[in-house]
C-alpha positions in Angstrom: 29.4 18.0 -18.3 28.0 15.2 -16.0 24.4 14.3 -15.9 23.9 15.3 -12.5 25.9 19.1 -13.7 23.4 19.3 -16.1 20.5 18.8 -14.2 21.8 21.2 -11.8 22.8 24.0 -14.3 19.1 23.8 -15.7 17.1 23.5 -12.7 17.0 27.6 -11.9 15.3 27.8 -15.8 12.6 26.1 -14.4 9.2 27.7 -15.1 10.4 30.9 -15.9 9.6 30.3 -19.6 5.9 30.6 -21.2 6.3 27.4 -22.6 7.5 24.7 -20.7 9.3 21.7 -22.4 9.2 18.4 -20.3 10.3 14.7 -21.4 8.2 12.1 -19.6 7.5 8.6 -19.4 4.5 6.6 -18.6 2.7 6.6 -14.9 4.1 3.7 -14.1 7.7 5.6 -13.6 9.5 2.4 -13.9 13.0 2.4 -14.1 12.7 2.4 -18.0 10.6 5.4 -17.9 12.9 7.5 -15.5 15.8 6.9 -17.0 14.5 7.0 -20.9 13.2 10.6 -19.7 16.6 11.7 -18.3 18.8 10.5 -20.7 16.6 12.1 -23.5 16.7 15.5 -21.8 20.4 15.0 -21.4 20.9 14.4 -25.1 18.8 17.2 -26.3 20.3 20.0 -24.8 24.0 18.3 -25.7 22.6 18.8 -29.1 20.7 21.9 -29.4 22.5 24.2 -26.8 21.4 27.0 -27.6 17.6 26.0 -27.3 15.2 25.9 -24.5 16.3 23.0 -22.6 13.8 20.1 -22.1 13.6 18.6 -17.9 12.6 15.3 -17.2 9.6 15.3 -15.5 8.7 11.9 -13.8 4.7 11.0 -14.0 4.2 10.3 -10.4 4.1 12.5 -6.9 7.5 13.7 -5.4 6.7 10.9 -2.6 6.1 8.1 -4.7 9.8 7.7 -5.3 10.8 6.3 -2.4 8.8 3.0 -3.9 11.4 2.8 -6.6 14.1 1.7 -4.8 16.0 0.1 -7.9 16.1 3.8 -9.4 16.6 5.2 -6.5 20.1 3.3 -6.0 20.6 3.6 -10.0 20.2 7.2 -9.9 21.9 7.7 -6.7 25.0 5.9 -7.6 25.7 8.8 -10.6 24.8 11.6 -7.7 21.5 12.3 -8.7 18.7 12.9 -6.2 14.8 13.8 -6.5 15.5 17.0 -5.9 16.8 17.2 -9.1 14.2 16.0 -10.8 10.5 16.9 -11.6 7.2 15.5 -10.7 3.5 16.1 -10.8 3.2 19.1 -8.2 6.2 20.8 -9.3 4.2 21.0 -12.8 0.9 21.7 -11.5 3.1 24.7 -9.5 4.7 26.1 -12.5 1.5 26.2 -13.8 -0.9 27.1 -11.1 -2.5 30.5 -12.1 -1.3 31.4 -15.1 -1.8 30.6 -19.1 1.6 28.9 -19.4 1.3 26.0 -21.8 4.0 22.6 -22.1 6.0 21.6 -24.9 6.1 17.6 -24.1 8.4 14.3 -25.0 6.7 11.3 -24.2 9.1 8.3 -24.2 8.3 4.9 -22.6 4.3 5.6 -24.3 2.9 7.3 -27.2 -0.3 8.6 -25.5 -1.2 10.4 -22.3 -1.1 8.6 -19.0 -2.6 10.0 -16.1 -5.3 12.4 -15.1 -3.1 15.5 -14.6 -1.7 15.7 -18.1 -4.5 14.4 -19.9 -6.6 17.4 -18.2 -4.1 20.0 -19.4 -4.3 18.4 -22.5 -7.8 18.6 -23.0 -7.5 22.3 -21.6 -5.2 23.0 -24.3 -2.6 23.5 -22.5 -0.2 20.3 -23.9 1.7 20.2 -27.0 3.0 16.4 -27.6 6.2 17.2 -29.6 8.2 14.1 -30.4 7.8 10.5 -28.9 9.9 7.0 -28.7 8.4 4.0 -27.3 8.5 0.3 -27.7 4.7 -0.4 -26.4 1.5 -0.7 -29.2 1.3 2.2 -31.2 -1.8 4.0 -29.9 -2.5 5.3 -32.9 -2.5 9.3 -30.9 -0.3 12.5 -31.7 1.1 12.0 -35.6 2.8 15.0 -35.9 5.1 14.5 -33.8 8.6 14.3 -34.6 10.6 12.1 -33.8 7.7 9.9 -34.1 9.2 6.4 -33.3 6.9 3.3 -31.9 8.4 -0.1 -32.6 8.7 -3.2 -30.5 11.9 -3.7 -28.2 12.5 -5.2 -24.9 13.6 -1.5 -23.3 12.4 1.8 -24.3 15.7 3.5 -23.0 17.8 1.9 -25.9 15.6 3.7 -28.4 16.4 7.0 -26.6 20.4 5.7 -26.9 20.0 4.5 -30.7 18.2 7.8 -31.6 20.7 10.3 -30.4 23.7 8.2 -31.0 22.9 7.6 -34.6 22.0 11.8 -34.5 25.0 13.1 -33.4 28.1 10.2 -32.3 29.6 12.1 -30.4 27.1 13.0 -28.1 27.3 10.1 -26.0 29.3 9.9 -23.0 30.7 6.7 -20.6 28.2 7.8 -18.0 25.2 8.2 -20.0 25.6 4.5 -20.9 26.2 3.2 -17.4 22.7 5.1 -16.5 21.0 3.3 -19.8 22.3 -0.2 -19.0 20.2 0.2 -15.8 16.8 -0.2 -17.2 18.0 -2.8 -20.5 19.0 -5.1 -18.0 15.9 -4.7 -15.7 13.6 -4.7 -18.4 15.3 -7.9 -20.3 15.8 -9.4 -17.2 20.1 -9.7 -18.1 19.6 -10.0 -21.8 17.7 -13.3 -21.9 13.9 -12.5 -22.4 12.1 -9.9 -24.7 15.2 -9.3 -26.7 15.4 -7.7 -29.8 17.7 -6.6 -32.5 17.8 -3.2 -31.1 18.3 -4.4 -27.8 21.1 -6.4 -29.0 22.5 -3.9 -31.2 23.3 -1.0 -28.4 24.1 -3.7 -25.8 26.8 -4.4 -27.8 27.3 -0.7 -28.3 27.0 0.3 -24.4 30.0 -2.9 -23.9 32.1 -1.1 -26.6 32.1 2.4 -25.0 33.1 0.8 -21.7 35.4 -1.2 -22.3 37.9 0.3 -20.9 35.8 0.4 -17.7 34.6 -2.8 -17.4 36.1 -5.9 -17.9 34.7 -9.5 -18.1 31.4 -8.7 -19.5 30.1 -12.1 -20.1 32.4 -13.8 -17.6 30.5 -15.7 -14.2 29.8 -12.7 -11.8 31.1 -9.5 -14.1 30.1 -6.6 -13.4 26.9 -6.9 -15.7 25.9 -9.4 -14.0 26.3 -7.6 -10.5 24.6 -4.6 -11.2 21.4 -6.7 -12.8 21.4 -8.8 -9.4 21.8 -5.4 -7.5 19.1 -3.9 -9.2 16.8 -6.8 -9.2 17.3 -7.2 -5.8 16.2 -3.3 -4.5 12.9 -3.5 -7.2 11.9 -6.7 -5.4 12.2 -5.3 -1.9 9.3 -4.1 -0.2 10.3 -4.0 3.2 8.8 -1.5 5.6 6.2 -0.4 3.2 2.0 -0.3 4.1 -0.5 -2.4 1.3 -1.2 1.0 0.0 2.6 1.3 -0.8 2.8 -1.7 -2.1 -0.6 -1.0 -4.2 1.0 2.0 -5.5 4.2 1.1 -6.5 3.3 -0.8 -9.4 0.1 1.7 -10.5 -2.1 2.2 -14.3 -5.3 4.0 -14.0 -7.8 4.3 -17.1 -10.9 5.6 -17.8 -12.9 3.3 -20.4 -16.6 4.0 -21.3 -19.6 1.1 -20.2 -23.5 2.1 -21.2 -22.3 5.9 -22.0 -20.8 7.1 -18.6 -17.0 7.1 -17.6 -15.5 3.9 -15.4 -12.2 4.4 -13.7 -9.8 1.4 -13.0 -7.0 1.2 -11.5 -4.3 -2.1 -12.0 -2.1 -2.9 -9.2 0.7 -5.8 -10.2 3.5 -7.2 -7.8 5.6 -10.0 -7.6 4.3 -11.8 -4.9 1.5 -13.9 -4.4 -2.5 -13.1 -2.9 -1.4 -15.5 0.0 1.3 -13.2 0.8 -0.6 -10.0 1.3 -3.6 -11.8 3.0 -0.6 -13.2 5.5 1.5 -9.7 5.7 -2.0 -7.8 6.3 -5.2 -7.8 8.2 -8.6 -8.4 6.2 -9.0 -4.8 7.9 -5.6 -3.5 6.4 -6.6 -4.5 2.9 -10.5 -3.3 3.1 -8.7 0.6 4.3 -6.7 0.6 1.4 -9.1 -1.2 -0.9 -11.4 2.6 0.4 -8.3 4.7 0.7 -7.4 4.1 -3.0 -10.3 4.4 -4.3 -11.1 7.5 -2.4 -8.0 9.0 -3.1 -8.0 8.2 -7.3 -11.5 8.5 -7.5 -11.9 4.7 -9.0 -14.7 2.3 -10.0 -12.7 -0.9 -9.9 -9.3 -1.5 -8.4 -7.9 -4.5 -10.1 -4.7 -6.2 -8.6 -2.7 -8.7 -11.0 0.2 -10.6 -9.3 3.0 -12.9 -10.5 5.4 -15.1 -9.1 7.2 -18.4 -9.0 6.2 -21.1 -6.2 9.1 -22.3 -4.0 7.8 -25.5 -3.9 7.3 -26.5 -7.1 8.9 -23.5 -9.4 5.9 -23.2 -10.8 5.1 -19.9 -12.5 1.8 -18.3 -11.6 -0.7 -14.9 -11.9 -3.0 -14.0 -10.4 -6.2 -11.9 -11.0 -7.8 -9.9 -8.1 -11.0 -7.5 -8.4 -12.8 -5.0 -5.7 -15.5 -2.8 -6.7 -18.3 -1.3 -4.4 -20.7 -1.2 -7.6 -22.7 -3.7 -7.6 -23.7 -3.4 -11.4 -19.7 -4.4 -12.0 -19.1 -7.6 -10.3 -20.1 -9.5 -12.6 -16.9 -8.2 -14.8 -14.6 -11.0 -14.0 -17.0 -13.5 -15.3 -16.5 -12.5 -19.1 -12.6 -12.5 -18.5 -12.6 -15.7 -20.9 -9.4 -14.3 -22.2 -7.3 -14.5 -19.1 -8.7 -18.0 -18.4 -9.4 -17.6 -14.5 -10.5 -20.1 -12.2 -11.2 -20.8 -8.1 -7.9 -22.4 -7.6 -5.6 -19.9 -5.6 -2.7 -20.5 -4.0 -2.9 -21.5 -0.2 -6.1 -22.7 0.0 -8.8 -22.4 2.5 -6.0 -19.8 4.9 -6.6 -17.5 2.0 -10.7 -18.1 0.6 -11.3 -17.3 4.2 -8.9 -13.7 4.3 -10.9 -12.8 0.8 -14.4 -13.8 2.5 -13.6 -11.5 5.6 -12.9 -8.6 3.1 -16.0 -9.7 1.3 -18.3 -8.3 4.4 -16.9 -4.8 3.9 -16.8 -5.1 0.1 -17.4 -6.5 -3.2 -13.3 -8.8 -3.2 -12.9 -11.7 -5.5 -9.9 -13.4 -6.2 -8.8 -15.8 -9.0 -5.9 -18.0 -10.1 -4.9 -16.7 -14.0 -4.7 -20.1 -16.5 -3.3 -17.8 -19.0 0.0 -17.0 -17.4 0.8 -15.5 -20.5 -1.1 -12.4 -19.8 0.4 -10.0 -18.1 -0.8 -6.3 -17.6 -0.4 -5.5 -21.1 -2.8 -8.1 -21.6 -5.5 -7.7 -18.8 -6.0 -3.8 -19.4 -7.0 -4.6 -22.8 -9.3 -7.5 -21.7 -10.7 -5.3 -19.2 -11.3 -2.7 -21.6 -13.1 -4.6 -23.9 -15.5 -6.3 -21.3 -16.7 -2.8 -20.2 -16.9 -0.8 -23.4 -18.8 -3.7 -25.4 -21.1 -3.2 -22.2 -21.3 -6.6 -20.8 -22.3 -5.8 -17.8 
């Protein structure tokens, strides 16, 4: 049975049960996460036919997808659409007036991201049954089983290496062209963040097609094709509004400052502060700046962006803060961490975008010393700066 077949053949089970079982991964709904969620569901019910199947269930609204357009032609290319799929208001439906609870898989994080699942967990409604993930172990959910948090450069290979070592035969061609997806985005072609998992089912996923594809580390194979392909539709953000582009790349947490809640939201693309403040209107980014923090209910919107200069091929970040509190501007000021200074990229075009946004609210931009700190970093930074209650 194909992956798409499967999806299909489960898809009219749907919310019929009283427990629900879902496999998702983190808010983010990167390419990792999507496919890590699929594949596991896929796997599972090869396994344990004759149990309740588990659906993935991707952490983000229905519309949301249309960002993704490196899953979007991944998945797409295997005949697999959203409608196939589940999101945030087709859970919210199944669960909408009645006491129905959710058996969950988290894969791609080992605690609850966003504030839809987190409220049904606190409602009692969520049961975390099993998780894989290669971020921090958050230290949440130990009797879950599997229970497997380790480092790696993709998430999706753990999924892969789990099942495969369960039951061999369970994995199929297609299965693996659908996983090399995500360890090729998320290793950027096998040549950062690998590991000896990473290496070990690469060399696995070559094995099981090699009858399919030939040439695998010759110039322009058909890895290398699909990683450029890939790449290439992540990268694109053609046609879409700032808010899109805000969105796209989206973490919110709550962290705790002088006893009462703070909500942040972290933003992070791959282009630079003097591209937005070209592609958009001081106006454009204050209205989405409101419209996000409106719609999310945030304290601090936080954008983190990283790119190469074409000039000089010089790797940079960047570290970008709005907030409408005045008691939290002062945030970026403790930052030591991230190293941040005045310096930003293109000058006196872009301090004076920033200053016009700065008459409708609190906008402050930086150039990030510490290039080594990406998200993974900040959020933690951020975190700590709040909670220790410096300001």
């Amino acid at each position: 049975m194909s992956i798409k077949a499967f999806l299909e053949q489960v898809k009219p089970l749907a919310g019929r049960s009283q427990i629900l079982r879902f496999v998702t991964g983190n808010q983010l709904a990167d390419m990792d996460s999507v496919i890590s969620a699929i594949v596991y569901a896929f796997f599972y019910n090869k396994h344990y036919p004759d149990h309740q199947p588990y659906l993935p269930l991707v952490n983000i609204p229905r519309d949301e997808l249309r960002l993704r357009r490196d899953i979007e032609l991944l998945l797409n290319s295997h005949g697999i659409e959203d409608k196939h799929l589940y999101f945030l208001e087709d859970l919210k439906a199944y669960l909408e007036g009645n006491s129905k609870k959710v058996d969950l898989v988290l894969v791609d994080h080992c605690n609850l991201q966003g504030e839809e699942l987190i409220d049904l967990y606190k409602a009692g409604r969520i049961d975390v049954k099993a998780i894989i993930d290669h971020h921090a172990d958050e230290d949440a959910f130990h009797l879950a089983d599997p229970r497997i948090i380790h480092s790696n450069g993709s998430c999706s290979l753990m999924v892969f290496n789990y099942w495969s070592e369960k039951q061999p035969e369970l994995v199929l061609n297609e299965a693996v062209r659908l996983l090399l997806g995500p360890l090729l985005i998320d290793t950027t072609n096998m040549t950062q963040k690998v590991e000896g998992d990473d290496e070990k089912a690469f060399a696995a996923y070559k094995k099981l097609l090699l009858g399919e594809i030939q040439a695998f580390d010759a110039d322009n194979s058909p890895i290398d094709a699909l990683f450029k392909q890939l790449k290439k539709a992540k990268k694109d953000l053609d046609g879409y509004s700032f808010y899109d582009i805000l969105r796209k790349d989206y973490k919110q947490f709550a962290f705790t400052n002088h006893g009462e809640s703070v909500s942040v939201g972290f933003s992070s693309l791959g282009k630079s502060i003097k591209w937005i403040t070209n592609k958009f209107t001081a106006d454009d980014i204050v209205k989405t700046l409101d419209e996000i923090e409106s719609k999310f209910g945030l304290d601090i919107v936080i954008i983190t962006t990283s790119y190469t200069k074409k000039e000089n091929d010089e790797y940079t970040r960047e570290f970008a803060f709005s907030t409408k509190q005045s008691k939290l501007q002062s945030l970026p000021k403790f930052a030591d961490s991230l190293e941040l200074n005045g310096d930003v990229y293109g000058g006196a075009p872009v301090t004076q975008e920033v200053e016009n946004v700065n008459k409708h609210r609190h906008f402050e931009v930086f150039n990030q010393v510490n290039i080594k700190a990406s998200r993974k970093q900040v959020v933690p930074a951020v975190k700590e700066i709040l909670e220790s209650n410096k300001v």
